[in-house]
N, C-alpha and C positions, 0 to 999 in steps of 0.2 A: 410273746416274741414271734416273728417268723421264722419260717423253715425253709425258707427260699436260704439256700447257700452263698458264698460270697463267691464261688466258682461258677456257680450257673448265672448271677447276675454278672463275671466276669466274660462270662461264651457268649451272652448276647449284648454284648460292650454297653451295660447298662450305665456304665460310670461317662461314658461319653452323651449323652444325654442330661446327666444331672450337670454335667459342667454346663452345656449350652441354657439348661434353665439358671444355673447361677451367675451366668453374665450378665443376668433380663432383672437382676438384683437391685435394688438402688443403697443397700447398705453392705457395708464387709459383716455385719452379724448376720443378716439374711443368706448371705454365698455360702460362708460358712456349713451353715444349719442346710441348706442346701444340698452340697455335698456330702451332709452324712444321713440324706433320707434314706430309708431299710424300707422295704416291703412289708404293709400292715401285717399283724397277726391274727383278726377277724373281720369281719363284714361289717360288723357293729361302729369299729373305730373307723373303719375306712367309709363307708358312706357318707357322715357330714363330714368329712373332709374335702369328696369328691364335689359334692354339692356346694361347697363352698368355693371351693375353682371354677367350678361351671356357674356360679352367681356371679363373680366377680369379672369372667369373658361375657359374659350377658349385659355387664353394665361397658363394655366398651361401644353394645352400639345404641344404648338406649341415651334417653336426655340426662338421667339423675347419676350422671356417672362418679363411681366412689373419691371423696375426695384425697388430696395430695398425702402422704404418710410419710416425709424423711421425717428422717428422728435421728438424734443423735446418740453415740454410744457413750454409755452412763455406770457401766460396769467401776471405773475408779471410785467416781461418786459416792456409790453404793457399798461401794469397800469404804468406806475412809467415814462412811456415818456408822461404820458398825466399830469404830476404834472412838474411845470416850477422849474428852477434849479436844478431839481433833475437829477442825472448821475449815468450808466450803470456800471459794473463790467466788466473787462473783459471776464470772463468765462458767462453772459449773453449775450458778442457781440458774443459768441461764437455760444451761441446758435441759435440767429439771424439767422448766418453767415448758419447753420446746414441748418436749416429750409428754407432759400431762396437758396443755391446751390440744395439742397434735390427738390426743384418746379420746381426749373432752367431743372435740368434732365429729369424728369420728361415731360417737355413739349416740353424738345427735344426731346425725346424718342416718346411721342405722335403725334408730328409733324410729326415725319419722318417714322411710320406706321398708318397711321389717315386712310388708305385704311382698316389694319386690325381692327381698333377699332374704330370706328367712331364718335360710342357716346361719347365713352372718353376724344376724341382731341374735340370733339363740346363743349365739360365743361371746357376743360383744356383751350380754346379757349378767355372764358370768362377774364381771370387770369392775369394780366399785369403783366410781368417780368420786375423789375429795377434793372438794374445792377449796378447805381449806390453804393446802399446798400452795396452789396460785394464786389467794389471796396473799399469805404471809410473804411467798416472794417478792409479788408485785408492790408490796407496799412497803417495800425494803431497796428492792435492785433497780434501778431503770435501765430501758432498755440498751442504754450502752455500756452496761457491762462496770455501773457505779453503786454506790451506795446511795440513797439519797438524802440529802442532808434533812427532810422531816424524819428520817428512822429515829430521831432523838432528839429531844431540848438540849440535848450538851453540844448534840453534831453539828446543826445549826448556828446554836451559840459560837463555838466554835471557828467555823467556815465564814460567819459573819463579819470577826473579827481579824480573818486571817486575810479578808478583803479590806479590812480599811487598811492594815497595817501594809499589805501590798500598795495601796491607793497610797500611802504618807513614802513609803522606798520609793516609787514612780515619781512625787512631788518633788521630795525634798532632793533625787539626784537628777531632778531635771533644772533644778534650781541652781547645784553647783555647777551644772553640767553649763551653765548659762554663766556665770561669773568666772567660770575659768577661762572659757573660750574668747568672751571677750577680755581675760587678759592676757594670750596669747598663751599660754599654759599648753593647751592642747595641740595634736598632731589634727590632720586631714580628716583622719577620720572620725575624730571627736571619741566614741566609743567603742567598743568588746565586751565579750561575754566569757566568764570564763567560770566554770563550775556552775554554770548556771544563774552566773552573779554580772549584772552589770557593772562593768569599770569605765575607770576614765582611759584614753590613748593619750598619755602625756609624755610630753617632749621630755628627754633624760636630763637634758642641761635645769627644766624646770622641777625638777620632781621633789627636791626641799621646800619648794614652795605652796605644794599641796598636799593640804593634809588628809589620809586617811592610811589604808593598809595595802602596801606594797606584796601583790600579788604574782608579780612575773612582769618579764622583759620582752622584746621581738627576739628574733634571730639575729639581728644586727644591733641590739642593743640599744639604738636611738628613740626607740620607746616604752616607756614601762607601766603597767598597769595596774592603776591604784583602785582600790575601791574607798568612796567619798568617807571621812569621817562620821558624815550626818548620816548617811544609811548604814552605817554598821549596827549602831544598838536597833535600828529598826529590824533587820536581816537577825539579830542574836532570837529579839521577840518574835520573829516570824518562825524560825524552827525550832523552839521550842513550841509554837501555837501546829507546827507540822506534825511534830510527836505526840502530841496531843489527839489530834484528828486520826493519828494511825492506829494510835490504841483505841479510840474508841471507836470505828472502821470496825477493831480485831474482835470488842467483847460485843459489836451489835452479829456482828458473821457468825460467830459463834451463838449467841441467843439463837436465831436466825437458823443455824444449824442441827440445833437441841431440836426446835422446834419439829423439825422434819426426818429425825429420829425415826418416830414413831409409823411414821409413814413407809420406813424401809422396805416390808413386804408388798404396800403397794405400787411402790417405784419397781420393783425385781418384775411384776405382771405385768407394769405397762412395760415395762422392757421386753419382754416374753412377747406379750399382746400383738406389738407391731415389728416384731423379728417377724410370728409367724403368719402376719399380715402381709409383710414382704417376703416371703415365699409364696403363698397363694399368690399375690400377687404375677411373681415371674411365671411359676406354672401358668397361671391364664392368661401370661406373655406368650408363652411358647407354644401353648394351646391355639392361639391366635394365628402364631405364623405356619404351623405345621396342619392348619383347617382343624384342627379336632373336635372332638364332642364325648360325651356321654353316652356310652351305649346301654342300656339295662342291664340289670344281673339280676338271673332267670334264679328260682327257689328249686326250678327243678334242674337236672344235670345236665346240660347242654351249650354249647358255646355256635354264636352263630356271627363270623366276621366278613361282613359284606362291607366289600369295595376297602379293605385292608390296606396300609402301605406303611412302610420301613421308612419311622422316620427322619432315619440318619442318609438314607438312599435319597429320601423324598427331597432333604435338604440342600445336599450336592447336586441331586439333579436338575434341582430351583435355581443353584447357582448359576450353573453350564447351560441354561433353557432346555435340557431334556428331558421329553415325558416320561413320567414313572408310572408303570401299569400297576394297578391295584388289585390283589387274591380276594376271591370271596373262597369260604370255608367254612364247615360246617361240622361238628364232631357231637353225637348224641346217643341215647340209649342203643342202637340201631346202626351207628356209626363209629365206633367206640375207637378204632385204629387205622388211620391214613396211611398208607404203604407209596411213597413217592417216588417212583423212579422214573427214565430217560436218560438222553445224555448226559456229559457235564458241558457247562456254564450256561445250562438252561434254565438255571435258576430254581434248585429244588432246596439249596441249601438257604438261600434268601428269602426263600418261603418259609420255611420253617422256623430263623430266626424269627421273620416279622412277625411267626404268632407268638414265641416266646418274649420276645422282648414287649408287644403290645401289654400283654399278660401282664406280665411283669411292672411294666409303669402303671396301670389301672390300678394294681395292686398295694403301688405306691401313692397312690392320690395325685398321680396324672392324667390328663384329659389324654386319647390317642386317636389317630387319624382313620376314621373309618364310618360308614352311614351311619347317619343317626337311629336307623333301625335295627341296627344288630344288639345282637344279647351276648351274654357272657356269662360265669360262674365263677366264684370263690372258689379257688383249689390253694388247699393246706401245704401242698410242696408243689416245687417244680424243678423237676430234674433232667438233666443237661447232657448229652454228650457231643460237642464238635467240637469239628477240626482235628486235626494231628495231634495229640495229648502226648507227642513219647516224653519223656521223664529223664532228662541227662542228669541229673542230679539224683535221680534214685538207682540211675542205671538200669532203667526198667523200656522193654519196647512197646511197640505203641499196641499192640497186640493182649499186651502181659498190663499197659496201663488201663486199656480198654477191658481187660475181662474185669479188671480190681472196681471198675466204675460199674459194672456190668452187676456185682457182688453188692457193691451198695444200692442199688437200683432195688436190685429185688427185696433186699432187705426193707426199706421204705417203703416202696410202692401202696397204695392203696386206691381205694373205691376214689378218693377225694386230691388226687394226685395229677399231674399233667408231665407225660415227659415227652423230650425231644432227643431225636437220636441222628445224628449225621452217618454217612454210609457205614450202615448197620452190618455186624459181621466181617469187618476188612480187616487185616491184618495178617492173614493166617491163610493155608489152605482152602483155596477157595470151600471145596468140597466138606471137609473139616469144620471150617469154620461158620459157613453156611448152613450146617446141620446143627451145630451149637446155637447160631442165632435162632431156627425155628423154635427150639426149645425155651429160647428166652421170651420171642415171640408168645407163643403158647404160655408162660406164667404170666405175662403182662396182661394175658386176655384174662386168663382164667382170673385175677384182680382185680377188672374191670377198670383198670388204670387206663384213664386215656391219652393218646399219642399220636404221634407224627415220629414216621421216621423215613430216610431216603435210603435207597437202594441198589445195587445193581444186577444182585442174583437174582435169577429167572426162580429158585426153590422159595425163597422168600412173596414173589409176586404170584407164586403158585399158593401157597399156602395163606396168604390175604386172602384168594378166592376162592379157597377152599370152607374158611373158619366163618361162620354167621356173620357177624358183627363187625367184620377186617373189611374195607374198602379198598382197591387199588386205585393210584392217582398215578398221572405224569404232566409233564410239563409239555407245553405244546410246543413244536416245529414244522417251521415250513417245509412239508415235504419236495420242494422244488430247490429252493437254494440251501435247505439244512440250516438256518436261519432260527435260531431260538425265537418266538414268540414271546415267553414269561407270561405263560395265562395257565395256571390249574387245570385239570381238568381229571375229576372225581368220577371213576366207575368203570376203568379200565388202567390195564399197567401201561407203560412206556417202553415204546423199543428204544436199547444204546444207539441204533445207528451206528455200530460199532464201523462195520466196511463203507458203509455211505457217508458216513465223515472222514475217513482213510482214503475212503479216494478222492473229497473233494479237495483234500489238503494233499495233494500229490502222488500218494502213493503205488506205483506203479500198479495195475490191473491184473496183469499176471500174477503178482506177488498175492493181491488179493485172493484170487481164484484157489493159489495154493493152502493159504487159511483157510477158507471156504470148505477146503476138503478134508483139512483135518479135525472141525466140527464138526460134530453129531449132526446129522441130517435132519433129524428131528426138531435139532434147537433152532436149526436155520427155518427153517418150515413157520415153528412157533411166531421166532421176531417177525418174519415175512407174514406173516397175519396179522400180525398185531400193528405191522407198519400201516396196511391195507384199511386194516378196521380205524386207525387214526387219520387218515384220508377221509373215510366217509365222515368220522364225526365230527370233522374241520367244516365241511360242507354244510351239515346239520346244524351246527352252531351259528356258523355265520346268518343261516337263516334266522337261526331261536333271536341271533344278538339284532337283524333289525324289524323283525316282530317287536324286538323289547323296547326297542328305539320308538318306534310309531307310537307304542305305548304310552312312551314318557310322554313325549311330545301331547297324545290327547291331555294326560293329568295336568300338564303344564298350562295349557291352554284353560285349563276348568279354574286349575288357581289364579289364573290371570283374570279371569272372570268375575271371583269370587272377592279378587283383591280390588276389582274398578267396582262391584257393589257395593262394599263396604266404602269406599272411599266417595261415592255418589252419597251413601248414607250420611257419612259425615258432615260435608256440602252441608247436604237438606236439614241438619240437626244444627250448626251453624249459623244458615241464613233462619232457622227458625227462633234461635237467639238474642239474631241482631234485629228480626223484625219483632219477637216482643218490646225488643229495649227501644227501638223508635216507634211501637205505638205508646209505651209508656211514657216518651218524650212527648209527645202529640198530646198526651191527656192533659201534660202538667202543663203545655203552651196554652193548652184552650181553657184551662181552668183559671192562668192568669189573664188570658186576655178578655175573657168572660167580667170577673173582676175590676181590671182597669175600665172598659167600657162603660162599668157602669157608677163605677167612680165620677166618670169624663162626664155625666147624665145628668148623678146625684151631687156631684163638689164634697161628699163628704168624708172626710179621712176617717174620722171615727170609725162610719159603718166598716170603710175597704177593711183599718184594722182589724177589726174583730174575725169578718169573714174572713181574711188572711189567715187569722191567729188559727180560726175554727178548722180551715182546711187544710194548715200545716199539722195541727196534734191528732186527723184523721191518720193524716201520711203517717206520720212519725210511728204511733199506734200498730199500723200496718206493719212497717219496718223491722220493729220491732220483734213482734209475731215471730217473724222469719228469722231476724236476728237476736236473737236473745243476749243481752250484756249478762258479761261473768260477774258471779255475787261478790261482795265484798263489804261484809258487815261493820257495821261502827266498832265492835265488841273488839273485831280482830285490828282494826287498825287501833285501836286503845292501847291493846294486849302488847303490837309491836313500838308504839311511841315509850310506852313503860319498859321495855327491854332498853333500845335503841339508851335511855336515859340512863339507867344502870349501866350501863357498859362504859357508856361518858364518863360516870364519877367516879369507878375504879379505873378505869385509866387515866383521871386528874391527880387521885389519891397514888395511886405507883410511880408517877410521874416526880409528882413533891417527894415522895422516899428515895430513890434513885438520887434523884437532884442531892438530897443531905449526904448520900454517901458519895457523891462522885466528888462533891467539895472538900472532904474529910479525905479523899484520894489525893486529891489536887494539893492541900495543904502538906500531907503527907512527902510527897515528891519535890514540893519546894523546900523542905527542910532536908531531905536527901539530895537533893541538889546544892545546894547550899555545903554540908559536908565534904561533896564530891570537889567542889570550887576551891574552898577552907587546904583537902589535901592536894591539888593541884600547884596551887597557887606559893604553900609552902617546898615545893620541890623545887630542888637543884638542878636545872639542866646539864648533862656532860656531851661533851664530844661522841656522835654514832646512835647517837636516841632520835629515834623516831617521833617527826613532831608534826605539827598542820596549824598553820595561821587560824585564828579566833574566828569560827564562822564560815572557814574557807572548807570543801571536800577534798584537796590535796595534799598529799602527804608528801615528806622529804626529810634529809637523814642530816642530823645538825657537822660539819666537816669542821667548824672551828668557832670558840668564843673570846671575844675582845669586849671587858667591860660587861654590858649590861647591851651588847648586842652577838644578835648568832649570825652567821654566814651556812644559806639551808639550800642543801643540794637537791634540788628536783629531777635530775638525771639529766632533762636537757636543758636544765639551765639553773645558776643560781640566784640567789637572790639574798637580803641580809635586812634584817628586821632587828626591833628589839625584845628582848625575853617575855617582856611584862606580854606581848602579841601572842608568845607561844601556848598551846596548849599540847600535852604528852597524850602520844599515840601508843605507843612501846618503847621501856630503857631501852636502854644499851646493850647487848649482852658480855657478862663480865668473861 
C-alpha cells in the first residue's frame, strides 16, 4: 500500500485531476475505478503501468492504433449465473457475446504488434480467451436479441407450425371478412384490432347475424366487434402452440445458461481486463491533452524536472489562451533542500505544488507534463504542508495545527521521503518561531529528507546558505515594474520587496521612510543586496536564455536534416522496389513474347504447350522457395473428419432422446390441460367473478346473469355473451 496520505494528495488537489481523467472514460465502470486510483506502493507495480499509458499515447499517432473497447456492464449477469436455476435473457447473452468478441480483438490485435506495445500484449497475455462462450451463444442468440429457431428440433417444429396456423387465421378471416362485407354486415372500416386479435367492425343492428365472439362495442355503440367463429379454434391452437414456444425459449436459456456457468471467472477478468483498459485508456487521454510524457526514474536519488508545469494551471490557462511558464528544478545528493523565497504572488507556492502534485500523479501511473529528458525517483512518502490548516473543529490555530504536522513530519521523515512546506515557520512570533523552524530545518537535513519549502525569514535564507547541501531559490521579478516573472531561479534567496511593492501600490513615501527606520539597518543593507545581485542575474540569464535558443535552433536544424535523409532513403528503397517489380514484369513480357513468336514460325501448339508448362513450374519453383505453403498432412485432416463425424452422431443420438421426452411432456400437459377444462367447465358462474372471453386477454367483472347468458363489465364498456364463452379468471369474493 502507499504512504502517500489522503491529506497531502488533498493539498495538492490530486482529486481534481483524477475527475478530469474520468471524463476521458467511455464506461461508468472505467470513471469509477478512476476516481479511486491511490498512489503505487513500489516501483515494481508502478512501471508496467506507466509503460502501458505511454504505449497506448504512442498508438494515437502511429498507423496500428489500439482498436475500439466499449463494453458493456455485465456485473448483473455475473451475479445471476452464480444463483443455480436462474437463466439469462437474451439481450444479456448479448451482452456477454459484446464483451468477449470486444477481448477476442483486442488480443489479436496485441498479439500481432506485441513488438510495438509490449506491455500491453504482456497483460493481454495473462487473459485466457474461450471460444467456446461465443460459439454456444452465437449458435443460440441472433443478433437481434432472439432465440433462433435451429437451437432445437422442437423450437423449430414449433414456430413452423405456429406459421401455418397464423397463415389458416389470415385465410380463413379474410374470407369472412369477404362474405360479410358483401352482405353489408360490416361498418366503413371493415376491421380492429383488439388484444392483439383481429375482429370484425360490425354494424350493431347486424351483429345476430354474425357469428363468432362478441368482444366489445365503440363509444357510441353503433359498432360491435366480433371476432369470426372460423378463427377462434384457430387463435385457441395458436396459443396454446405460443406457450409451447415459451417454455421451450425458457429450458433452451437455461441450457444455454448452465453452459456458461463454468465460464464465470472468466467473464469477472474480461470484465476487469477492459475496465482497466479504459482507464489506461483516459489516462493517455489526458496525457495527450496536457503534452505529457514519461520522464525516467533514476536508481540513484535525484529528481531532475525540466520545463515542469501545473497541470490544472496548464489547463485554465489553454482555456483563456494564456501562456503558462514552465519550472525546471533539480533536487540531488548536493541539492538536498530548496529554500524558496520572494514576494507573494510570485508564484513560490505554485512551484512547489507543481512538483508535488507532478510526483504524485507519476506515482499514480499518470503521464505528467514535462521534457522528455527529466528524471525522477520513487519516494515512499510524500509529505505536505499548505496553505492555512487552522482547525475550527479542533479548536486548534494555525500555528498549534502547523506544529501537530511539524510532529508528524519528523516522526516519518526519512532518506526515501520528499516534503513540501508552504511559508515555513508562520504563525507565531516571527523571531520565536523562526528559530523553531531552523531547528526543524536542521532535522530534515540531518535525514537527508528531500524538500522544497517557501519562505520569508531572512534566518531561514541565512541558514540554507550556511548548511552544505541547502540551496536558496526565489522567484523572479521585474525589478522596474515589480512584475512577478514566475521563473525559478536556484542559487540565491529572494528579496520581499517588502517597501518597493508598498510604494508601487500607493503607499505614501514618508510613511515608508518611517518603517525604513524602524528596521535594522543591517536588514535593509542585506535585501538591498540581494535586490542588486538579482538585477545582475536577470541580465546574465537573459544572456544564458538566448545562448540556449541559438542552441536549440542549431539541434533543430541537424534533426531536420537527419529527418529529409531518412526520408530521401526511403524514396530510394521504394523506387528500388518498384523497379525490381517492373523488371520482373519485363522478364515475364519477353519470355511470352519469346514463346508466342515462335509459335507464329512453328504453327505448333504442342511445342508452345510444353515450353509454357516447362517455364510456368520454373516460376512456380522459384515462388515457392520464397514462399513456402503451410503443411498440412493427410493424417491431420483424417484425424479432424473422424472428430467432425463423432460429434454429428452424438448430437443425432441427444437429439432422438430429447425428442422422446419432450413428447412424454407434451402428452403429459394435454392430459393436465384436459382436467384444467373438465374443472372449468363444470363451474357455476355467480354474479362479481372475474372472467375473460375464450382466447380473448381482457378481463371483466360478471354484473348480472339471465339464463345461460352473462352481462360483463369491462369498466368502459359492457358487453353480454353466453356462459358456455366464459372462461374463470378469479371467484368472487365471498
Amino acid at each position: 500500500m502507499t504512504k502517500i496520505s489522503e491529506k497531502t494528495l488533498n493539498d495538492l488537489e490530486f482529486n481534481t485531476i483524477l475527475k478530469a481523467v474520468s471524463e476521458l472514460c467511455i464506461s461508468d465502470l472505467g470513471k469509477n475505478a478512476t476516481l479511486e486510483i491511490k498512489p503505487f506502493g513500489s516501483l515494481k507495480k508502478l512501471l508496467p503501468e506507466l509503460h502501458q499509458v505511454n504505449e497506448y499515447l504512442a498508438s494515437f499517432e502511429n498507423d496500428n492504433r489500439i482498436p475500439n473497447h466499449f463494453f458493456d456492464d455485465i456485473q448483473k449477469e455475473i451475479h445471476l449465473l452464480k444463483i443455480e436455476n436462474s437463466y439469462l435473457e437474451p439481450k444479456s447473452f448479448l451482452k456477454i457475446l459484446n464483451n468477449t468478441n470486444t477481448v477476442f480483438e483486442l488480443l489479436k490485435f496485441l498479439k500481432k504488434f506485441k513488438e510495438i506495445y509490449p506491455t500491453l500484449f504482456s497483460v493481454s497475455e495473462e487473459i485466457e480467451f474461450e471460444k467456446l462462450i461465443v460459439e454456444n451463444i452465437t449458435a443460440i442468440i441472433t443478433p437481434f436479441a432472439e432465440v433462433n429457431e435451429n437451437a432445437s428440433v422442437l423450437l423449430k417444429q414449433i414456430r413452423s407450425e405456429i406459421n401455418t396456423v397464423r397463415s389458416k387465421i389470415g385465410s380463413s378471416f379474410t374470407k369472412v371478412l369477404s362474405k360479410y362485407n358483401t352482405a353489408g354486415y360490416l361498418d366503413d372500416i371493415k376491421e380492429s384490432v383488439i388484444d392483439n386479435q383481429r375482429v370484425l367492425a360490425v354494424l350493431a343492428m347486424h351483429r345476430r347475424k354474425v357469428k363468432g365472439s362478441l368482444l366489445g362495442s365503440s363509444k357510441t355503440g353503433s359498432i360491435v366487434f366480433i371476432a369470426p367463429e372460423a378463427t377462434l379454434q384457430y387463435s385457441r391452437e395458436l396459443q396454446n402452440l405460443l406457450y409451447d414456444e415459451h417454455q421451450e425459449i425458457v429450458r433452451i436459456l437455461k441450457e444455454l445458461t448452465n453452459s456458461l456457468r463454468e465460464f464465470s471467472p472468466n467473464l469477472i477478468k474480461y470484465q476487469n481486463y477492459l475496465t482497466k483498459l479504459d482507464v489506461i485508456a483516459a489516462k493517455a487521454k489526458y496525457a495527450k491533452t496536457i503534452k505529457a510524457c514519461l520522464p525516467k526514474f533514476s536508481t540513484e536519488k535525484k529528481v531532475f524536472l525540466r520545463d515542469a508545469y501545473h497541470p490544472i494551471l496548464l489547463v485554465k490557462n489553454n482555456q483563456k489562451n494564456i501562456k503558462t511558464i514552465p519550472q525546471t528544478l533539480e533536487l540531488n545528493s548536493k541539492q538536498q533542500i530548496i529554500v524558496i523565497s520572494g514576494p507573494n504572488a510570485g508564484g513560490k507556492s505554485i512551484t512547489l505544488k507543481t512538483i508535488g502534485l507532478l510526483q504524485a500523479m507519476l506515482q499514480s501511473g499518470l503521464l505528467i507534463p514535462v521534457h522528455e529528458r527529466s528524471e525522477t525517483y520513487f519516494f515512499e512518502k510524500i509529505l505536505t504542508d499548505i496553505g492555512d490548516n487552522q482547525s475550527i473543529e479542533n479548536q486548534l490555530s494555525t500555528y498549534s495545527y502547523r506544529l501537530k504536522n511539524m510532529r508528524n513530519f519528523l516522526r516519518k521523515c526519512n532518506e526515501r521521503t520528499l516534503f513540501l512546506i508552504d511559508e515555513f515557520g508562520t504563525g507565531s512570533d516571527p523571531e520565536l518561531g523562526g528559530a523553531l523552524a531552523e531547528i526543524f530545518l536542521e532535522e530534515f537535513y540531518e535525514k537527508k529528507a528531500f524538500g522544497i519549502i517557501t519562505t520569508h525569514y531572512a534566518n531561514l535564507k541565512v541558514l540554507a546558505n550556511e548548511l552544505e547541501n541547502v540551496s536558496n531559490a526565489n522567484m523572479q521579478f521585474d525589478e522596474k515594474t515589480l512584475e512577478p516573472l514566475f521563473k525559478l531561479f536556484i542559487g540565491q534567496a529572494g528579496s520581499s520587496f517588502t517597501f518597493e511593492v508598498a510604494q508601487k501600490n500607493g503607499i505614501p513615501f514618508s510613511l515608508i521612510n518611517k518603517a525604513k527606520k524602524r528596521v535594522e539597518g543591517e536588514k535593509i543593507r542585506l535585501d538591498k543586496t540581494i535586490s542588486k545581485l538579482q538585477q545582475e542575474r536577470n541580465k546574465l540569464q537573459k544572456t544564458s536564455e538566448n545562448l540556449e535558443k541559438e542552441k536549440n535552433k542549431a539541434i533543430e536544424q541537424t534533426d531536420n536534416l537527419t529527418e529529409k535523409q531518412q526520408k530521401i532513403q526511403e524514396k530510394l528503397e521504394s523506387f528500388q522496389e518498384l523497379y525490381d517489380s517492373n523488371q520482373k514484369m519485363l522478364s515475364y513480357g519477353r519470355k511470352i513474347n519469346e514463346l508466342v513468336n515462335k509459335y507464329f514460325q512453328t504453327n505448333n501448339k504442342k511445342e508452345l504447350t510444353a515450353e509454357f508448362n516447362k517455364w510456368l513450374t520454373i516460376e512456380k519453383t522459384k515462388h515457392l522457395k520464397k514462399n513456402p505453403p503451410k503443411p498440412k498432412t493427410k493424417a491431420q485432416k483424417l484425424k479432424v473428419k473422424v472428430e467432425e463425424k463423432k460429434v454429428e452422431e452424438k448430437l443425432k443420438t441427444t437429439e432422438k432422446e430429447v425428442l422422446v421426452e419432450v413428447i412424454k411432456v407434451r402428452e403429459q400437459k394435454q392430459v393436465e390441460a384436459k382436467k384444467v377444462a373438465k374443472q372449468k367447465a363444470d363451474y357455476s358462474f355467480k354474479i362479481n367473478d372475474k372472467v375473460r372471453i375464450i382466447d380473448s386477454n381482457a378481463c371483466g367483472t360478471i354484473d348480472k346473469i339471465e339464463k345461460n347468458n352473462a352481462f360483463i363489465n369491462y369498466g368502459i364498456f359492457t358487453t353480454k355473451t353466453s356462459l358456455n364463452k366464459l372462461e374463470l379468471v378469479e371467484s368472487a369474493k365471498k
